[in-house]
Wavefront OBJ file of the C-alpha trace (Angstrom):
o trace
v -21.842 112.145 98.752
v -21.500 109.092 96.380
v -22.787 105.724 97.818
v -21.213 102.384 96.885
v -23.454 99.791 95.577
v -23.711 96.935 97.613
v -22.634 94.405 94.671
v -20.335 95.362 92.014
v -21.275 94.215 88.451
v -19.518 91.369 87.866
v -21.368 90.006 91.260
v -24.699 91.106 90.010
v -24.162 89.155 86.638
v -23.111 85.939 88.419
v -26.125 86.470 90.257
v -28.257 86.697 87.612
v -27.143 83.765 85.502
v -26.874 81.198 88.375
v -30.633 81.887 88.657
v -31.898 81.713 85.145
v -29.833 78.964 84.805
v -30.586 76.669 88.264
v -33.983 76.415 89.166
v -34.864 77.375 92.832
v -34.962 75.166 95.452
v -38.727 74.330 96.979
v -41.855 76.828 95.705
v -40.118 79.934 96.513
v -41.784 82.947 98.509
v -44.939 83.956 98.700
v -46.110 81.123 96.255
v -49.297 80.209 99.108
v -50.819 83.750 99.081
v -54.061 84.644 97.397
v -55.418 87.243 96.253
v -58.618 89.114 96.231
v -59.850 92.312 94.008
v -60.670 95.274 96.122
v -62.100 98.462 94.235
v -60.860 101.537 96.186
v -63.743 103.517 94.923
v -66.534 101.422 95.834
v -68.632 101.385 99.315
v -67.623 98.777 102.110
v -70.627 97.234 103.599
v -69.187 95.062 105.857
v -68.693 97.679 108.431
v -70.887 100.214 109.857
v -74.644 99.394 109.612
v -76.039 96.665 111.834
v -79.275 95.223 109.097
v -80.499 93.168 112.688
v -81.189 96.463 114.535
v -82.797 97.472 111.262
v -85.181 94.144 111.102
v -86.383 94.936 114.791
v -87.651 98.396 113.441
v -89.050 96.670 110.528
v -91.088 94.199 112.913
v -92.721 96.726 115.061
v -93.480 98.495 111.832
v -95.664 96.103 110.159
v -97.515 96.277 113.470
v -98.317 99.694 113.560
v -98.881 99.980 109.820
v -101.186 96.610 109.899
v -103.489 98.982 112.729
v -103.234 102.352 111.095
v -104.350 100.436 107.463
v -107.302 99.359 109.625
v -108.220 102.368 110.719
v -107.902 104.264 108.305
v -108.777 102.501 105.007
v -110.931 99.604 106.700
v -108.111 96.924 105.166
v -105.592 95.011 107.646
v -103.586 93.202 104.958
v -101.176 90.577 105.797
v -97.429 92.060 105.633
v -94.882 89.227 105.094
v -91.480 90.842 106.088
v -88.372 90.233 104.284
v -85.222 91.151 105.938
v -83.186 94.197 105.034
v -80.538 94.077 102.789
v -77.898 96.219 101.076
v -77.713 95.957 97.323
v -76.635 98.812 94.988
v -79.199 101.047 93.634
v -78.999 99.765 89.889
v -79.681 96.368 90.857
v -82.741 97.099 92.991
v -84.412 99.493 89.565
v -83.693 96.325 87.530
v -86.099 94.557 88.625
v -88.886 97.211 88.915
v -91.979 97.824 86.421
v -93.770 100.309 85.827
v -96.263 102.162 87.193
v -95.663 102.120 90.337
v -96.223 104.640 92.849
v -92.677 106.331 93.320
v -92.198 108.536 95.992
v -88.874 110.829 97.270
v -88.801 111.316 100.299
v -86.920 113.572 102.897
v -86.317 111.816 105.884
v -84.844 114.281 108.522
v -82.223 114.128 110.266
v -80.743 111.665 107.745
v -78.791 113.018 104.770
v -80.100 112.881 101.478
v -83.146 111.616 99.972
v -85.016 107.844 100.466
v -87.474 106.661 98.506
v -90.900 104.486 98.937
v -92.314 102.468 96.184
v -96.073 101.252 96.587
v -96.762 98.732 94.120
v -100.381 98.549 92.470
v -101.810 96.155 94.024
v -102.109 97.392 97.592
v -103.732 100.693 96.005
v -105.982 98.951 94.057
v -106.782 96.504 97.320
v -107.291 99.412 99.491
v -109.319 101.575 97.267
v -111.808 98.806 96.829
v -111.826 98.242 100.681
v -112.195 101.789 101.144
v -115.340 102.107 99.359
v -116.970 98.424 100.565
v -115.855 96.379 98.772
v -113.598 93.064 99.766
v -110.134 94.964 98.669
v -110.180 92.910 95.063
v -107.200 93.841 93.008
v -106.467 94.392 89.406
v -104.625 92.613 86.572
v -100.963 94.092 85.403
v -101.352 97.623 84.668
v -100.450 98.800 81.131
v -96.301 100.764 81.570
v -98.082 104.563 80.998
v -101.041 103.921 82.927
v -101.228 107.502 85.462
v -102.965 107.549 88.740
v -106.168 108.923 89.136
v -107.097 111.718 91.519
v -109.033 108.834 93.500
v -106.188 106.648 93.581
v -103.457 109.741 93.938
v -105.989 110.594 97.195
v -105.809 106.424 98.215
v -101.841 106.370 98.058
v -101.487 109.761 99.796
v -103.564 107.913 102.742
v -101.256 104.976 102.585
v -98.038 107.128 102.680
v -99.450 109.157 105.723
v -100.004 105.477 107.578
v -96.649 104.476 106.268
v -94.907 107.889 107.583
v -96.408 107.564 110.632
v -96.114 104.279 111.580
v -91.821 104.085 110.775
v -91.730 107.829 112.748
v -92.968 105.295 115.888
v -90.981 102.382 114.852
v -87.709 104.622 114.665
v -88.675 106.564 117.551
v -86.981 104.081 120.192
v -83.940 104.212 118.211
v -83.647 107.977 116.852
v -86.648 110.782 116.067
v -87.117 111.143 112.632
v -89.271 112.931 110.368
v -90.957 112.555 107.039
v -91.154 115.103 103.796
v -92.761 114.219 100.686
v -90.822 115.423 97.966
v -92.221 114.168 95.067
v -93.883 111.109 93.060
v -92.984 109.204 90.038
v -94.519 106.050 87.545
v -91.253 104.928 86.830
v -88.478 103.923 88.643
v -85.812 105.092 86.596
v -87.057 108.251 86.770
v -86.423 108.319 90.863
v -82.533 108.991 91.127
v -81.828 109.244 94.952
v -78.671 107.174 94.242
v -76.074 106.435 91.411
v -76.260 102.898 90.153
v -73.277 101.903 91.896
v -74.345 103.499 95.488
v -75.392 100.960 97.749
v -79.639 101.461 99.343
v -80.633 99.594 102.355
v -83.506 97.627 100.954
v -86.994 96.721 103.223
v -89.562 94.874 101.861
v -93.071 94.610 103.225
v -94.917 91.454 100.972
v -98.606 92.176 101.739
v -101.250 89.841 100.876
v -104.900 89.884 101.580
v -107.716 87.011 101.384
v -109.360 88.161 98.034
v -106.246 89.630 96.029
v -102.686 88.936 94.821
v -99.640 90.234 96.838
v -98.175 93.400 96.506
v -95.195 95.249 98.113
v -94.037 98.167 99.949
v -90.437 99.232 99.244
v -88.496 101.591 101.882
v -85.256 102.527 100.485
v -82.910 104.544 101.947
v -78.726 105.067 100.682
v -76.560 103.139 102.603
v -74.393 106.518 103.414
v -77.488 107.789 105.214
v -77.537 105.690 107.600
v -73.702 105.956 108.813
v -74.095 108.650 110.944
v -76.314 106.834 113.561
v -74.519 103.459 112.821
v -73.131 103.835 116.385
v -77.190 103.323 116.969
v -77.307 100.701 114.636
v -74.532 99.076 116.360
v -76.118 99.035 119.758
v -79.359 97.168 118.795
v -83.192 98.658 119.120
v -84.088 99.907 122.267
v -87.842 99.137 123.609
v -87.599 102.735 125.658
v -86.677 103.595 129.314
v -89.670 101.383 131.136
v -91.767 104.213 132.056
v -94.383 104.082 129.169
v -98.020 103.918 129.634
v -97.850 101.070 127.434
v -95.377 99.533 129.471
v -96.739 99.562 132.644
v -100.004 98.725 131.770
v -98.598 95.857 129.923
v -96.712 94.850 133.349
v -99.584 94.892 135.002
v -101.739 92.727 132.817
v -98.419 90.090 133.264
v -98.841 90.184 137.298
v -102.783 89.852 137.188
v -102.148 86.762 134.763
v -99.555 85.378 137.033
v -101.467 84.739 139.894
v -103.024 82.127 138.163
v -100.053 79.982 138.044
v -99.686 76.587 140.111
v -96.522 76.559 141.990
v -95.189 73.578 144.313
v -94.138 74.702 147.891
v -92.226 72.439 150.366
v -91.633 73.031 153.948
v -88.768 72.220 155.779
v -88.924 71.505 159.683
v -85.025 71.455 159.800
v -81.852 70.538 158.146
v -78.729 68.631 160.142
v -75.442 68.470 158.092
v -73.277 65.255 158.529
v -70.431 63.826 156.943
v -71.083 60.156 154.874
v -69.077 58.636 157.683
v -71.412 59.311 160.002
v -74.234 58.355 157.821
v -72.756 55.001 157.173
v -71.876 54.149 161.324
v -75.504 55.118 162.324
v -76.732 52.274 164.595
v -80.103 52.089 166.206
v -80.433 54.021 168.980
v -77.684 56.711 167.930
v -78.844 59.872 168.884
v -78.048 62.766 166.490
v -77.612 66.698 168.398
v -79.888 68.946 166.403
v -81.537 72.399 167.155
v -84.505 73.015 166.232
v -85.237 76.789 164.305
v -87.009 79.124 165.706
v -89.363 78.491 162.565
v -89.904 75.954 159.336
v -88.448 76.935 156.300
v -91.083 77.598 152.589
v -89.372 77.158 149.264
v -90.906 77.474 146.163
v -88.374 75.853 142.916
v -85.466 75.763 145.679
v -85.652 79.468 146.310
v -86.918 80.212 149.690
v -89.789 82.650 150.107
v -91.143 82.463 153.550
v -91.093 81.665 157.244
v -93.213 79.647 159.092
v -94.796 78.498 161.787
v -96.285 74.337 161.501
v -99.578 73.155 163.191
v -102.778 71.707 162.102
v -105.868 72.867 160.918
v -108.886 70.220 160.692
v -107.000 67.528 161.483
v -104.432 68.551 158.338
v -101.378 69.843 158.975
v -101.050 73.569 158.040
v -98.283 76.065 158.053
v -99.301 79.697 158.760
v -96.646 82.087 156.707
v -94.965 84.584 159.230
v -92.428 86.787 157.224
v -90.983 86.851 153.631
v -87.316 85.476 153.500
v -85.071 88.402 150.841
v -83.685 86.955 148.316
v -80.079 86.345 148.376
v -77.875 89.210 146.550
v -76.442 87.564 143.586
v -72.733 87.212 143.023
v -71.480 88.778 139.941
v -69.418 86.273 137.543
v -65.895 87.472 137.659
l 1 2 3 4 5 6 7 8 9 10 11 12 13 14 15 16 17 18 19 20 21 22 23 24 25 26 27 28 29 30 31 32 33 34 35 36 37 38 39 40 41 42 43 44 45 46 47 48 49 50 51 52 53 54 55 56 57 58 59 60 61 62 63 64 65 66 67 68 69 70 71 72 73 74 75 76 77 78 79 80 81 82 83 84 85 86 87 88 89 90 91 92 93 94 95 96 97 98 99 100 101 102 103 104 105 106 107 108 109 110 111 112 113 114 115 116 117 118 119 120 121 122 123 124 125 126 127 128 129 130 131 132 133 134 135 136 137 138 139 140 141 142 143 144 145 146 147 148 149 150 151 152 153 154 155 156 157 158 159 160 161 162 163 164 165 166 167 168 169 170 171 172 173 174 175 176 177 178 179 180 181 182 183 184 185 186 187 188 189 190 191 192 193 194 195 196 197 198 199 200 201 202 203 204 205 206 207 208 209 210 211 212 213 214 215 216 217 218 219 220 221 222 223 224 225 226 227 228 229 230 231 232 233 234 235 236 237 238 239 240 241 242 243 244 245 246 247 248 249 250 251 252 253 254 255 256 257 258 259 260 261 262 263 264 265 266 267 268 269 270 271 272 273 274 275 276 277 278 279 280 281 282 283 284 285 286 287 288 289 290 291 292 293 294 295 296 297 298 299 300 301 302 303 304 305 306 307 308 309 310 311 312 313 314 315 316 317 318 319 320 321 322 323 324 325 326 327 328 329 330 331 332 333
């Protein structure tokens, strides 16, 4: 079935030459509107992974790493934290030189393979703590310089620490688990990601009194981490409140309150009148008030006990005779 158009020709050709021949009114439609380049086939990293959650795992990280470095190597070296941040994988090999200490990593349940770079300098630092020394450094490090089986041994130590002490960190948040894959010089070499896939990037600066900084890299691909971004989302939790640590740690907080000076005030009785009244008192007005059965203890405006007044030595003294319960609060509606 045949349609008719909706302007013949002869209206379409009026049309046409009435605007190429008189300007439009105003700036026309859609003149205000910018517009911004969006690549369909690249990663959006505005959604999904919450990099605060990840900071709060980096924090009690550098904790447990600073302890286990200090137990184990006899070096607790000052770990300046960056925060995280999510670059894409060619950027982040730019500006790496080798050697470095390269290692893939498996880091179950998460999909795919992360990566932790040690740089030099820490090795070097803990090796010479290790043995006795003050954990003095070296210069730069020629680019085909290989580790030797002492230093392989040194970095395998720091990797164990390092494993260990982000298995705790994460453990709050999700369990996870560690595999050493395998270990590189050179960057390039250590493809976990095309240079166009975005990394989540933590950086652990550490310096120590007698050498020059070095870092610790964590790097794991940005689509790893989506599956628990729900997690992510939802912020680190410090556990359920039932942790040795915990309650040893809320005990410690009670002891070390009891120390603290508070100000207590007694009340003998409170009468409630209007600011007429107040104003018309004359002397020799009586007022009608009851007196409680006992005095009234607040501490900040919160009341906390009842009591009974007398004196003791010639001071006045107030002998406590039961807690007041706090009030239940009101929710805010």
């Amino acid at each position: 079935m045949a349609t008719q158009p909706l302007l013949s020709p002869e209206e379409l050709a009026a049309l046409t030459e009435s605007v190429r021949t008189t300007p439009p009114e105003g700036d026309g439609y859609n003149t205000g509107l910018s517009v911004q380049r969006h690549d369909l086939a690249s990663e959006d990293s505005s959604l999904g992974v919450n990099l605060v959650s990840i900071d709060m795992v980096n924090e009690r990280f550098i904790r447990l790493f600073r302890l286990g470095m200090l137990e184990v190597l006899r070096v607790s070296p000052r770990i300046n934290p960056t925060r995280a941040q999510i670059m894409r994988f060619g950027d982040y090999l730019k500006d790496l030189r080798a050697p470095l200490s390269v290692n893939i990593l498996r880091v179950n349940p998460l999909r795919g393979y992360s990566m932790a770079v040690v740089e030099p300098a820490v090795i070097f630092s803990s090796l010479d703590s290790f043995f006795g020394g003050f954990g003095r450094g070296v210069g730069q490090l020629p680019p085909g310089r290989l580790f030797t089986p002492t230093e392989t041994r040194i970095i395998k130590l720091i990797l164990q620490i390092l494993f260990r002490s982000f298995k705790e960190a994460w453990g709050p948040l999700t369990p996870i688990e560690f595999e050493h894959v395998s270990s590189e010089i050179n960057p390039q070499f250590a493809q976990i990601a095309d240079e166009n896939d975005l990394v989540v990037l933590s950086r652990f600066e550490a310096e120590s009194s007698t050498a020059s900084g070095g870092f610790i890299d964590m790097v794991i691909p940005y689509m790893s981490l989506k599956p628990i971004r729900d997690l992510l989302r939802s912020r680190l939790q410090s556990g359920d409140g039932n942790e040795e640590s915990d309650k040893i740690w809320r005990d410690q907080l009670a002891y070390a309150v009891q120390d603290a000076s508070v100000e207590a005030q007694v009340s003998l009785g409170r009468l409630d009148i209007t600011m007429a009244q107040l104003q018309n008192l004359q002397v020799g007005d009586t007022l009608p008030f009851r007196k409680p059965d006992y005095a009234r203890m607040t501490v900040g405006d919160k009341p906390v006990f009842d009591v009974e007044v007398g004196t003791l030595a010639n001071n006045a003294a107030v002998m406590m005779v039961k807690p007041v319960a706090p009030a239940p609060s009101v929710p805010d509606r």
